[in-house]
C-alpha angles and dihedrals in degrees: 000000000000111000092258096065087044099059091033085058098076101060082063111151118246118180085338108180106245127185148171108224109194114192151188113197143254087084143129132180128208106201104190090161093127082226108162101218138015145165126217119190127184120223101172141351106027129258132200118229103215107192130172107278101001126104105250105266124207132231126207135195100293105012117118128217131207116202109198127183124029101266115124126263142191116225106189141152083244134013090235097060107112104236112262107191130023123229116208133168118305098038076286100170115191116191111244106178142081121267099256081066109100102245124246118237145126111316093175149325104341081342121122135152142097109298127023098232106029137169101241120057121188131171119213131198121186129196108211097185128013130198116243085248098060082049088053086051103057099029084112099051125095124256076259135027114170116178125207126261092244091067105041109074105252099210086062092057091045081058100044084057094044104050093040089068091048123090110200138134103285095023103122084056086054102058094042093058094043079055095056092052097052089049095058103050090056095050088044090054101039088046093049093047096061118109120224107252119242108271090041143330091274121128140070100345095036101120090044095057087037097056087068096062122097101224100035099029086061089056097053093052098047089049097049086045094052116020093161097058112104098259112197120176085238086054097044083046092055100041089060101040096245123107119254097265095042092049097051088042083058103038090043101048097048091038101033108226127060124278101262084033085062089036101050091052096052100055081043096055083034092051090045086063094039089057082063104072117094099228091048130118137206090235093044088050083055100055087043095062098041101265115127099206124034089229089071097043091050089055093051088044100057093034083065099034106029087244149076111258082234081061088043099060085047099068096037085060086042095056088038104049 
């Protein structure tokens, strides 16, 4: 696996809530649902994303969105619509509008809006949960990345419509994997598009450009294979033919942060989603990221997430149950 499917690999859809919304304008939509990540693609007509402290951006027939972060969010044929319905957790939707406003509700399989037949056709794909990988993924991205039609497969987006509106045995695993794929091709695109910044081609996309190096992109891939082997600079350095100090001047200026900075963030983000399993203990996460006691490991943990990872379970049984 290269280092960029291995990192692609956490923000991975499970039970994502996918649907068509067909559409007559005028329309707008609050979501207000605190989901971390989702993907809006057009299929026809064309929408405006309105989010806090961004310009409104504008979405045409093919183009594909990807709405990172929790903050709310105003999806509309116009940014100046006035919002009709509210979306809250949950998938929650409370009616806005007057009662002259066509209502919003279900107008087929996965398919809900304000007209059968509208206009306007989005799909939405919303990520309910997300794996402090996939965070650590797209901590670099914008509140909003839309890439153009023309880089996102078209014949992806045609099935994704197509299969959201189906109801047979599996389907549920199929969209979220359709998800996935759309997903990706817009992070591929968006991460390949970044330009290094002027003093070096750190940033953002740091790790992305850096995984295509010889030397560094080794390293990465040897460190996200095997997080609990006992990574020095000086063994990063050898495993990839270049001195220690070579090595770290290297890692540091295409990724952006030093060698066991990166590390320790990765085992971090890969022992959050560890504490997840049900079967999993505090002592075999540790074992798992490198760390040979678990008081060390707990140390390093809430050094990186402001909590224990016993705290941390806690609050992942609390929002689950």
């Amino acid at each position: 696996m290269d280092p960029l499917s291995a990192v692609l690999a956490g923000p991975s859809a499970r039970d994502a809530f996918v649907l068509r919304c067909s559409l007559e304008p005028p329309w707008a939509m609050r979501i207000e649902d605190r989901a971390p990540l989702t993907v809006v693609a057009l299929v026809r007509g064309q929408a405006y994303i309105l989010a806090t402290g961004c310009e409104p951006v504008l979405l045409r027939a093919g183009d594909v969105a990807v709405i990172r972060g929790t903050s709310d969010y105003t999806v509309a044929d116009d940014p100046a619509t006035a919002p009709q319905v509210r979306i809250g957790p949950g998938q929650v939707c409370v009616p806005l509008a007057g009662p002259g406003t066509p209502p919003m509700t279900d107008v087929g399989v996965r398919t809900w809006g304000n007209a059968p037949d509208g206009s306007t056709l989005l799909l939405n794909g919303t990520y309910e949960s997300q794996s402090m990988v996939g965070r650590r993924v797209l901590a670099g991205l914008p509140p909003v990345v839309v890439a153009p039609r023309e880089h996102v497969p078209s014949a992806l987006i045609d099935y994704l419509a197509a299969q959201i509106s189906r109801d047979e045995p599996g389907q549920a695993a199929v969209l979220d994997r359709m998800l996935d794929l759309v997903l990706i091709a817009v992070l591929r695109w968006w991460f390949a598009a970044q330009q290094p910044t002027s003093s070096s081609s750190a940033g953002a996309a740091g790790w992305y450009r850096a995984s295509a190096d010889p030397v560094v992109g080794r390293a990465l891939l040897l460190m996200q294979e095997q997080p609990a082997a006992p990574w020095t600079v000086e063994r990063l350095g050898a495993s990839t033919g270049l001195s220690r100090a070579a090595f770290a001047r290297r890692f540091t200026a295409l990724v952006g942060e030093p060698p066991l900075s990166y590390l320790t963030g990765w085992r971090m983000s890969l022992a959050a989603d560890l504490l997840q399993e049900p079967h999993a203990t505090v002592a075999s996460v540790a074992r798992q990221v490198g760390y040979g006691t678990p008081f060390a490991f707990s140390t390093a943990f809430k050094r990186e997430h402001q909590v224990s990872p016993q705290q941390y379970r806690a609050s992942l049984v609390a929002a689950t149950g």
